[in-house]
C-alpha positions in Angstrom: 106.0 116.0 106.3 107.1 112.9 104.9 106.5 111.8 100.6 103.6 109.2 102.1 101.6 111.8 104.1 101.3 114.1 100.8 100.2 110.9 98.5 96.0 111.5 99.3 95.6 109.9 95.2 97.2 107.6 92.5 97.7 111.5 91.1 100.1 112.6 93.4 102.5 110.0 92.5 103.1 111.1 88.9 105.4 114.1 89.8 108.1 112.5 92.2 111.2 110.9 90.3 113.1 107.8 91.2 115.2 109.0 94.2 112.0 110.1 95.4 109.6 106.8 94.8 113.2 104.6 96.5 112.4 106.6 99.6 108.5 106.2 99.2 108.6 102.6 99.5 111.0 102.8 102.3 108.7 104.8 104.1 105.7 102.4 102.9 107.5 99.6 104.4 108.2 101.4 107.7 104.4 101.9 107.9 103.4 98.5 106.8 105.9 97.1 109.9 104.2 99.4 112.5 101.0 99.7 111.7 99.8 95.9 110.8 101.7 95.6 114.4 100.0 97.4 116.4 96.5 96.1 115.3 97.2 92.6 113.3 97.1 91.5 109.8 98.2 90.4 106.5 101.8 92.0 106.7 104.2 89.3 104.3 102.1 89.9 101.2 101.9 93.7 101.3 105.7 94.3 101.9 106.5 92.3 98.6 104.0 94.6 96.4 105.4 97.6 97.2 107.0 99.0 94.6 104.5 96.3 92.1 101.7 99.0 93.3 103.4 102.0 93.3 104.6 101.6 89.5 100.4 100.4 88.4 98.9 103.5 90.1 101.9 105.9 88.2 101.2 104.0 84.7 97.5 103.4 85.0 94.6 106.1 85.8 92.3 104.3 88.7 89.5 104.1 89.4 89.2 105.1 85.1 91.6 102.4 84.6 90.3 98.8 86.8 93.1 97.9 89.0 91.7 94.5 90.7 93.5 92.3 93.0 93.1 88.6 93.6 92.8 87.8 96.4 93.1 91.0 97.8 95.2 90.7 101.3 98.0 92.4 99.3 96.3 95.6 98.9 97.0 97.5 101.9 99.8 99.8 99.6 97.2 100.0 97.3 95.2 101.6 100.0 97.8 104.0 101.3 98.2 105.2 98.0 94.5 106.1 97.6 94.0 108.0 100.5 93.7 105.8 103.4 96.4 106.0 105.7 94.7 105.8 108.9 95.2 102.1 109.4 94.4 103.0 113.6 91.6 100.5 113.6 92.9 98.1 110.6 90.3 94.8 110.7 88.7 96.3 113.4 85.1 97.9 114.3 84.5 100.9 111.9 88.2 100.8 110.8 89.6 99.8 107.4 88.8 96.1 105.8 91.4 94.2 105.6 90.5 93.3 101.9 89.4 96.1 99.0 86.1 97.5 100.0 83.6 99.4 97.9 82.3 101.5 100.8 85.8 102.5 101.5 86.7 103.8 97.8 86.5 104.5 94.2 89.3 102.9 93.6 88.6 99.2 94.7 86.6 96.5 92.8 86.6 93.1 94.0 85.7 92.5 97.8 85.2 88.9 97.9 88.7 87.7 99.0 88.0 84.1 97.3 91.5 83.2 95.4 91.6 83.1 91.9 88.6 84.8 90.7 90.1 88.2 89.2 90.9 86.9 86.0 87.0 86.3 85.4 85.9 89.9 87.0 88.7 91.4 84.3 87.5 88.7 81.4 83.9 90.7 82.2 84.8 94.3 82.6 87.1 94.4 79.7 84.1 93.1 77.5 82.3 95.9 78.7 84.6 98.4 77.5 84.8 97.1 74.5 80.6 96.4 73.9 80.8 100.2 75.1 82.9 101.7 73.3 85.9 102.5 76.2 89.0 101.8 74.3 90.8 104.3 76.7 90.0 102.2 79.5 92.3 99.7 80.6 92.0 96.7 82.8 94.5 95.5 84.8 94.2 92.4 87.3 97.1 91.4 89.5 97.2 87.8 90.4 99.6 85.7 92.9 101.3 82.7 91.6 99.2 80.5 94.4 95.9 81.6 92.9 97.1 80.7 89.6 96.7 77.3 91.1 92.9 77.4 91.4 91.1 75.8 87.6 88.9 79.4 87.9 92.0 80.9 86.9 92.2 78.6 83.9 88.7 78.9 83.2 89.5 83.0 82.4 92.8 82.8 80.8 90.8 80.1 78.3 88.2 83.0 77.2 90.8 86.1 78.0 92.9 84.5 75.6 90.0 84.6 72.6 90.2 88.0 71.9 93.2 89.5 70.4 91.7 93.2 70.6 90.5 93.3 74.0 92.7 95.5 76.2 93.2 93.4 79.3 96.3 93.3 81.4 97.7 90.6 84.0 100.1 91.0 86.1 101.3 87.4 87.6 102.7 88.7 91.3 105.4 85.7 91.6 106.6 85.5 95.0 106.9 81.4 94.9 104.1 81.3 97.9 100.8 81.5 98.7 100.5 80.8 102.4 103.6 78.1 102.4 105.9 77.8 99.0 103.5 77.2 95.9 103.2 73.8 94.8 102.5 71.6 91.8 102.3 72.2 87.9 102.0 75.8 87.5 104.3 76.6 90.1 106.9 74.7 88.8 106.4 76.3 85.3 107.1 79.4 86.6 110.1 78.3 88.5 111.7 77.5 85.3 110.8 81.0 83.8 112.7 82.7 86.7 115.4 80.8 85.7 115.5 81.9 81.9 115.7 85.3 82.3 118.1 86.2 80.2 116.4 85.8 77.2 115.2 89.1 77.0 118.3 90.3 77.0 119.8 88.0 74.6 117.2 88.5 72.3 117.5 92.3 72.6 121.7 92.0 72.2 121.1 90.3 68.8 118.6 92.6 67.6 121.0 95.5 68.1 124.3 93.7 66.8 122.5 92.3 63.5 120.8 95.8 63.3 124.2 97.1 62.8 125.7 94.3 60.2 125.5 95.7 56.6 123.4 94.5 53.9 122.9 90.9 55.7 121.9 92.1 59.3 118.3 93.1 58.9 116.7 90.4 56.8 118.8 87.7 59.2 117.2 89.4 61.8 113.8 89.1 60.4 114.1 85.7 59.5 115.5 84.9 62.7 112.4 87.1 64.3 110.4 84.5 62.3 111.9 81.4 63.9 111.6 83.0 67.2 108.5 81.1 69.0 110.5 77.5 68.4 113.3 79.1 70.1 111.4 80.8 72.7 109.9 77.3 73.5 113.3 75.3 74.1 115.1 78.6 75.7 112.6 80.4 77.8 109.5 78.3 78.0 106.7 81.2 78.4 105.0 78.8 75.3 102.3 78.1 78.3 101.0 81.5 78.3 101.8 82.7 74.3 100.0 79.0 73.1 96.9 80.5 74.7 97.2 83.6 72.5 98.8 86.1 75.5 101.0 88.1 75.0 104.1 87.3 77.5 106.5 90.1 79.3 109.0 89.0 82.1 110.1 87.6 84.0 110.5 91.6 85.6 112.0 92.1 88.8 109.5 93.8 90.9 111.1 95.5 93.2 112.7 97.6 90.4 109.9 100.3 89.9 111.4 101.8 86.8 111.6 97.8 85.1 108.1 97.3 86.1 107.0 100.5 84.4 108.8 100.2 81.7 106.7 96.6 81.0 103.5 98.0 82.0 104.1 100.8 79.7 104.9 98.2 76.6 101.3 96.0 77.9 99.8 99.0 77.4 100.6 99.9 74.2 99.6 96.3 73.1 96.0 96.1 72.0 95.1 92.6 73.6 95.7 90.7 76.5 99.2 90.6 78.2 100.9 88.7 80.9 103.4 91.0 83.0 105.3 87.9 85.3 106.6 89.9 88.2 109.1 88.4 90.5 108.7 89.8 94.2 109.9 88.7 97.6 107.2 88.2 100.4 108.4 89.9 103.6 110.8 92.0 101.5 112.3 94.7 103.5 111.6 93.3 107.1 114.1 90.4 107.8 112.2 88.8 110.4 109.4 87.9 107.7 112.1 86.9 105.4 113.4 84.6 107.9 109.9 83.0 108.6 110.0 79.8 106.9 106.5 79.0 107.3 104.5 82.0 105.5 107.0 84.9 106.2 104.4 86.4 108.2 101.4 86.3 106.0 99.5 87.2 108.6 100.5 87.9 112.4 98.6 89.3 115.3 99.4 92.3 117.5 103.1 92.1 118.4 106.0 94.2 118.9 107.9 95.1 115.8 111.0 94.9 116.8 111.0 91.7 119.0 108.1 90.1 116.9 107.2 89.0 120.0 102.9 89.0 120.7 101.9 91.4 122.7 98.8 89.7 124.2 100.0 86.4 124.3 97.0 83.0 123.8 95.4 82.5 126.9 94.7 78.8 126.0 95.1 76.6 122.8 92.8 76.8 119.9 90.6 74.4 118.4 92.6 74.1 114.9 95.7 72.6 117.5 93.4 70.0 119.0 92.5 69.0 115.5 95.9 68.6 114.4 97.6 66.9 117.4 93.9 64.6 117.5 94.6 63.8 113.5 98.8 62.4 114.7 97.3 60.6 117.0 94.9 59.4 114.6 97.4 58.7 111.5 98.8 56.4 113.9 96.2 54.1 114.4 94.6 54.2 111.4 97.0 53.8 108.4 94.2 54.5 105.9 93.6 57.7 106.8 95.6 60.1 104.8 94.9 64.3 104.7 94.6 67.4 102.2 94.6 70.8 102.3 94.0 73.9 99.6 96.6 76.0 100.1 96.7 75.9 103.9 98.5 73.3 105.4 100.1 75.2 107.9 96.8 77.1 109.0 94.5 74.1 109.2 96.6 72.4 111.3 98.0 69.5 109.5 101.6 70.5 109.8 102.3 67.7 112.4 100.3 65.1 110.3 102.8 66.0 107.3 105.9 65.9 109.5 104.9 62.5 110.8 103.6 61.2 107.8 104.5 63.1 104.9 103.6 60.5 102.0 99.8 60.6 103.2 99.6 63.9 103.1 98.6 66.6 99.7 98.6 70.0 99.2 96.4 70.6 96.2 96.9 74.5 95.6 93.6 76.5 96.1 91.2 73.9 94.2 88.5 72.9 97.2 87.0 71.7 94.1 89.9 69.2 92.7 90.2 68.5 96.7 86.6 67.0 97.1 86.9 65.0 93.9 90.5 63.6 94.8 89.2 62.8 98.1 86.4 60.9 96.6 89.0 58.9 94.4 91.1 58.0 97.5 87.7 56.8 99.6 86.8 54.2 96.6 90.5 53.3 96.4 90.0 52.2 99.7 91.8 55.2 102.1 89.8 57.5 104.0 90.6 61.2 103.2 90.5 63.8 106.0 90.2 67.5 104.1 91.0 70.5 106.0 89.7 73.2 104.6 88.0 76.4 106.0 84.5 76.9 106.8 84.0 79.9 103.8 85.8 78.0 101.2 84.0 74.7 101.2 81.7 76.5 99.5 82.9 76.7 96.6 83.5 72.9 96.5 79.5 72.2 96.8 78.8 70.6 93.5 81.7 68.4 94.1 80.4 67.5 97.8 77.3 66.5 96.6 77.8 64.9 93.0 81.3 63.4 93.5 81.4 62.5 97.5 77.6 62.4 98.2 76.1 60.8 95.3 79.2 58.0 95.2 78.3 57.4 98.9 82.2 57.9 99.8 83.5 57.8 103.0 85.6 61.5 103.1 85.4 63.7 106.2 86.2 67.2 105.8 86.7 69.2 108.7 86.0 72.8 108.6 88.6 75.4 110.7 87.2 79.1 111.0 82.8 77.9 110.9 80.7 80.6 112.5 82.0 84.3 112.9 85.4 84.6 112.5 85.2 88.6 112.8 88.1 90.7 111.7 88.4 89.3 108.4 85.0 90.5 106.9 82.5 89.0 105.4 83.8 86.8 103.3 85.8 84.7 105.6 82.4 84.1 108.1 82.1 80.8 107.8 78.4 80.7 108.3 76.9 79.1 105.4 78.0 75.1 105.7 75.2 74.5 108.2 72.7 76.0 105.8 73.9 74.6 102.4 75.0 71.3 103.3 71.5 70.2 104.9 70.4 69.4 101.5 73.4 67.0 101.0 71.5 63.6 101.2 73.7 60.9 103.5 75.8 63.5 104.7 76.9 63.7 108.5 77.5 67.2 110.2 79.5 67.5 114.0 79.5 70.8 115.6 81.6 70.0 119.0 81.5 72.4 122.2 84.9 71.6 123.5 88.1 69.4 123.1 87.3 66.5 124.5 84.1 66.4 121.9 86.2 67.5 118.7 88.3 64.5 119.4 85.8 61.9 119.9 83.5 63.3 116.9 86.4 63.7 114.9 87.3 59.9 115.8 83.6 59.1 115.0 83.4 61.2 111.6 86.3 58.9 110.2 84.5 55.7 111.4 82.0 56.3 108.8 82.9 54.7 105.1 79.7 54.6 103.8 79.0 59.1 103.2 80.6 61.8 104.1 80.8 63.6 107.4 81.7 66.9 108.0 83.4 68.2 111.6 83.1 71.7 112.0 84.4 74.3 114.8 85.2 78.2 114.5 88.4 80.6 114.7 89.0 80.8 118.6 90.6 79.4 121.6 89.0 76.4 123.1 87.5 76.5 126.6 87.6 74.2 129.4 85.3 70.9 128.6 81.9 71.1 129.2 80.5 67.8 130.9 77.6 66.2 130.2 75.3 65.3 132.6 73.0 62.8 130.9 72.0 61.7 127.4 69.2 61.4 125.4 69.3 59.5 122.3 72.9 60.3 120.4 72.5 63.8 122.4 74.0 65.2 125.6 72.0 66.9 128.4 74.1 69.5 129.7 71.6 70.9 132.3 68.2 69.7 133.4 66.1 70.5 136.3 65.9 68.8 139.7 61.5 68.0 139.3 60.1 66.8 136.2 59.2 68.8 133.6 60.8 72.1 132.4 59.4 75.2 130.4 62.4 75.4 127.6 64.0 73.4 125.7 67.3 74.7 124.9 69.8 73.5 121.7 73.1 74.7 121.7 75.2 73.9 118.8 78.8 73.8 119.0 80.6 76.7 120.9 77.2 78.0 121.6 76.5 75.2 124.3 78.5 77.5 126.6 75.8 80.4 125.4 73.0 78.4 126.2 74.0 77.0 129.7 74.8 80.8 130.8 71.3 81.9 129.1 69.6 78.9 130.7 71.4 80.5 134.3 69.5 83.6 133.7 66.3 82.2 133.1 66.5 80.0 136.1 66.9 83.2 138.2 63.6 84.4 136.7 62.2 81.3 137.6 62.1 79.8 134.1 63.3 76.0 134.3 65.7 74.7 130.9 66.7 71.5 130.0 70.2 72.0 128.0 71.1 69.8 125.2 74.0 69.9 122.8 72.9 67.8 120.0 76.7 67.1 118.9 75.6 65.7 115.4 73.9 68.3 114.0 72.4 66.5 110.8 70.7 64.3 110.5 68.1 65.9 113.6 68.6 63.6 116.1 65.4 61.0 116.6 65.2 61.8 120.3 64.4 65.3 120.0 60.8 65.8 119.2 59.9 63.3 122.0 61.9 65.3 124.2 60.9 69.0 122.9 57.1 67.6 123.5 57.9 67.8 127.4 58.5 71.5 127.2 56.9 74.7 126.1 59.3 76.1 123.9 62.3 75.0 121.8 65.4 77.4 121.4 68.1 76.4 118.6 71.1 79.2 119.6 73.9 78.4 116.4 76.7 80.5 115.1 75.5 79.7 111.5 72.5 81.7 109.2 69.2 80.9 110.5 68.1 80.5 106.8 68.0 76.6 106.4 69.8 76.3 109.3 70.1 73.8 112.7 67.3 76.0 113.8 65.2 75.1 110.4 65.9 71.5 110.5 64.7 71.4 114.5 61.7 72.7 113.4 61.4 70.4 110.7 61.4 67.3 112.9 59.5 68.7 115.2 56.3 68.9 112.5 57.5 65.6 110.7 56.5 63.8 114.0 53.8 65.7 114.8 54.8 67.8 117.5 52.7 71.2 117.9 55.7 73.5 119.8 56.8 77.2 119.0 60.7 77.1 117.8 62.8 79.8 118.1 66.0 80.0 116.4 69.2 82.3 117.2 71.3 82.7 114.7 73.2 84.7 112.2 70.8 86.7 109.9 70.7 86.7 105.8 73.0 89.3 105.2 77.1 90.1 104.9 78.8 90.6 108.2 81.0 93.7 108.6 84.0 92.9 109.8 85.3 93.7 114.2 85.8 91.0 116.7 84.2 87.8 116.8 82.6 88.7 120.1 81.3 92.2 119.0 79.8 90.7 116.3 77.9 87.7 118.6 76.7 90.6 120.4 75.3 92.9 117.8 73.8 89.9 116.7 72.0 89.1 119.7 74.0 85.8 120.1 74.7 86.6 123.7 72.9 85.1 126.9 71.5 88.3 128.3 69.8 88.9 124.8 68.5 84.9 124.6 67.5 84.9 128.3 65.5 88.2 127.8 63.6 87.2 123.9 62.5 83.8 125.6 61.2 85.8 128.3 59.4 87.7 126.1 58.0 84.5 124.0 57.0 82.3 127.0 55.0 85.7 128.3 53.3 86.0 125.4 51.7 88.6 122.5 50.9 90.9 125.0 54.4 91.0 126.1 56.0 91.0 122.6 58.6 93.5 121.6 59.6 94.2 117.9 62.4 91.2 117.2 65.9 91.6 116.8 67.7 90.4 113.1 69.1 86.7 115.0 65.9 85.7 116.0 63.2 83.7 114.8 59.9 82.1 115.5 57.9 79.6 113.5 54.9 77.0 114.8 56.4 73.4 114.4 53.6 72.6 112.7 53.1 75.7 110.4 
């Protein structure tokens, strides 16, 4: 049986000795390479934190001790570690998350998988060990250098940093990347640590030679001790950190298991907060990561391990490439327009934008929030910014949206990769909350296109407007072939429509669902139900067309990929009773609660969101009470003019 196989808790680590934990990691590694393989995942970041996690769980007692991770893709050693090794079903349908999950262990915290919020969850927990009297209990927060880029981060350190007693430790995972190579002031700050460390050892070389000079030695020493922080600040500038009252250790290499524990053992003893700067390699251990220039295979799909190769290769090409080829094409014509990114240039697909016009082009770290405002300083300086972001993060630039972009009446389009389900990474990377919280952004513009052909031209229309935002949204999927139109009404297009006058259902299919809603509208043909199939391609503001079209029908169906609370479907319904239009809507959509994490598709269907389930509710609603069966969570009915 191998070392990994008899490691079921942190506990069992405590007894093996360093020959033993060299060939642990090996063996980690070797199940990190094969495993994420054969189902997909975050394998870069996990490789670089192996012998970072082995050295907490030997030094700290978790779950007693809070281990928390930010943002929590690199936690998969952490999870072998605590007894869950079978990573058969990894991201998938009643397998392991692919983040720290409370329903899988003790031992895990944080779930959200938002960048840079651990240092607030520690700030909290540590000040309730102290209000409750814990002072055994540690706290220990492990941070990458990209999240240090987000002003949350700051926020923490700024209160961590008030109290000198509070027993709170950081440990600062520096692997110079977050996706792509870390960028801007912080990351550049901690460049120039890595390159001064050998002040430690200086420092420690003239301790023990003055130590030893007779008479003279000690109190030169002292005084010299006394002098230290001016020196610290020209030779090894970790002033950033100490100014703010933390303690600073490092920089530690952390692949060395007995240096890392040696420096967690010395935060430890140290009775208020301490920053542990740990230098690791992303990839380390699997040279065709380290040879992957463009995120050393943060995440990758199934593939083979030893060709790298995928082993179910893209049957077509996915929306985030038609955005990014659409945007060169763009950038081209339109020398005003100009592009950012948090964190993600690669993954949003503005790699070609940089490459062809890499002076209109800003990586901002992971600040959405600095992102919106920056974009709203470009617009009034006479640009229009494009921000590329995904679907799940925007939220957390909503003030920003609405105060800085909104209220200013700037013209910035953000497009929104990964809207809807995006499945196997858990709940919080659905993005299926812009629909819902932007409606109450006055002046602002939302595009949900079916198919290529549609992102183009909406995206081409979204950066026409200078006088609010606009927002172009599409999920994390392969685009199908184009879905002609075979009419219009108002700013909408028909997509089906019966032959006579006249049909029973009105049917809205936003975005990607437009394919959903032709196939349910098939169904209900062949039960001798007539639809009319629109795709409303602007989905705020409601199209004026549509109540004088819904009025020609006996029901309205809004199918969206988005939660049903305040919704497309909500707003449908809205217009409807603002013009006076007395029609039962019913809305499909994603229900108010967290989404566990499987395939996009399973999830559409234990949702409802599939055409057999749509066909067979409206059936139900258009035969009516006495027909009624109990509802399913994506569906909804309200009167338009409840």
């Amino acid at each position: 049986m191998s070392l990994l196989e008899n490691i079921r808790s942190p506990r069992d680590l405590k007894a093996l000795d360093t020959e033993d934990l060299t060939e642990l990691a090996e063996e980690i590694r070797h199940f990190l390479v094969h495993a994420v393989a054969r189902t997909g995942g975050h394998l870069g970041p996990n490789l670089g934190v192996v012998e970072l996690t082995i050295a907490l769980h030997r030094i700290f007692d978790s779950p007693a001790d809070r281990i928390l991770w930010d943002t929590g893709h690199q936690s998969y050693v952490h999870k072998l570690l605590t007894g869950r090794q079978d990573f058969s079903k990894l991201r998938g349908k009643g397998g392991l998350s692919g983040y720290p999950s409370r329903a899988e262990s003790e031992h895990d915290v944080i779930e959200n998988s938002h960048a840079s919020t651990v240092l607030g969850w520690a700030d909290g927990l540590a000040k309730a060990n102290q209000v409750l009297g814990r002072w055994n209990r540690h706290v220990v927060a492990v941070i990458g250098d990209g999240a240090l880029t987000g002003g949350m981060a700051w926020e923490a350190l700024n209160n961590i940093a008030a109290a000198k007693d509070r027993q709170l430790i950081i440990v600062v995972n520096d692997n110079e990347r977050s996706y792509a190579p870390t960028i801007g002031g912080v990351a550049n700050h901690l460049a120039t640590l890595r390159t001064t460390d050998g002040y430690e050892r200086m420092l420690s070389w003239g301790k023990d030679l003055l130590e030893r000079t007779p008479v003279v030695g000690k109190p030169l020493y002292e005084s010299l001790h006394g002098a230290k922080k001016g020196f610290k600040d020209a030779f090894a500038p970790q002033g950033m950190f100490e100014d703010l009252g933390l303690k600073y250790l490092g920089p530690i290499d952390g692949h060395d298991i007995t240096a890392v524990e040696s420096a967690l053992r010395r935060a430890k003893r140290f009775h208020g907060p301490v920053l542990v700067h740990c230098r690791t390699q992303k990839g380390r251990g699997y040279q065709p990561a380290l040879e992957d220039e463009a995120d050393r295979f943060h995440s990758v799909g199934v593939m083979n391990p030893l060709t790298c190769q995928p082993l179910s290769p893209s049957a077509g090409r996915s929306w985030t490439s038609v955005f990014g080829d659409e945007m060169v094409r763009i950038g081209a014509e339109r020398p005003d327009v100009v592009a950012i990114t948090a964190a993600m240039l690669h993954p949003v697909g503005l790699t070609r934008f940089a490459e062809a016009y890499p002076d209109r082009v800003w990586d901002v770290g992971i600040a959405e929030q600095h992102a919106a405002v920056s974009a709203a300083g470009l617009a009034t300086g006479g640009l229009h910014p494009v921000v590329a972001v995904y679907a799940t993060f925007l939220n957390r630039a909503f003030d920003q949206v609405l105060m800085d972009v909104a209220l200013h009446r700037c013209g910035v389009t953000f497009v929104l990769d990964r809207a809807g389900v995006t499945g196997t990474d858990g709940p919080s990377h659905n993005g299926m909350w812009d629909m819902s919280v932007l409606q109450v952004v006055p002046g602002l513009r939302i595009a949900a296109p079916r198919d290529a052909a549609q992102l183009r031209a909406q995206l081409r229309e979204a950066v026409a407007v200078e006088d609010a935002p606009t927002v172009v949204r599409y999920p994390k999927a392969n685009v199908g072939e184009d879905i002609p139109a075979v009419g219009r009404a108002g700013g909408m297009d028909v997509l089906a429509a019966p032959e006579a006058p006249g049909a029973d259902v009105l049917l809205v299919g936003v975005g990607t669902m437009a394919r959903v809603a032709l196939d349910a509208a098939d169904l209900l043909d062949a039960r001798g139900t007539t639809c009319t199939v629109v795709d409303p391609r602007w989905v705020k503001p409601v199209d004026e067309a549509l109540p004088a079209l819904a009025g020609r029908h006996r029901l309205v169906a809004v199918i969206e990929d988005n939660s049903r609370t305040g919704g497309v479907g909500w707003a449908v319904a809205q217009a409807l009773r603002d013009a006076g239009t007395d029609l039962p809507v019913r809305t499909f959509g994603i229900p108010e609660q967290f989404l566990a994490h499987a395939k996009r598709s399973e999830v559409l269907a234990d949702l409802g969101l599939t055409p057999a389930e749509i066909a067979g509710r409206i059936s139900v609603a258009l035969a009516g009470p006495a027909a009624a069966v109990p509802e399913p969570l994506a569906a909804t009915e309200e009167k338009s003019n409840a």
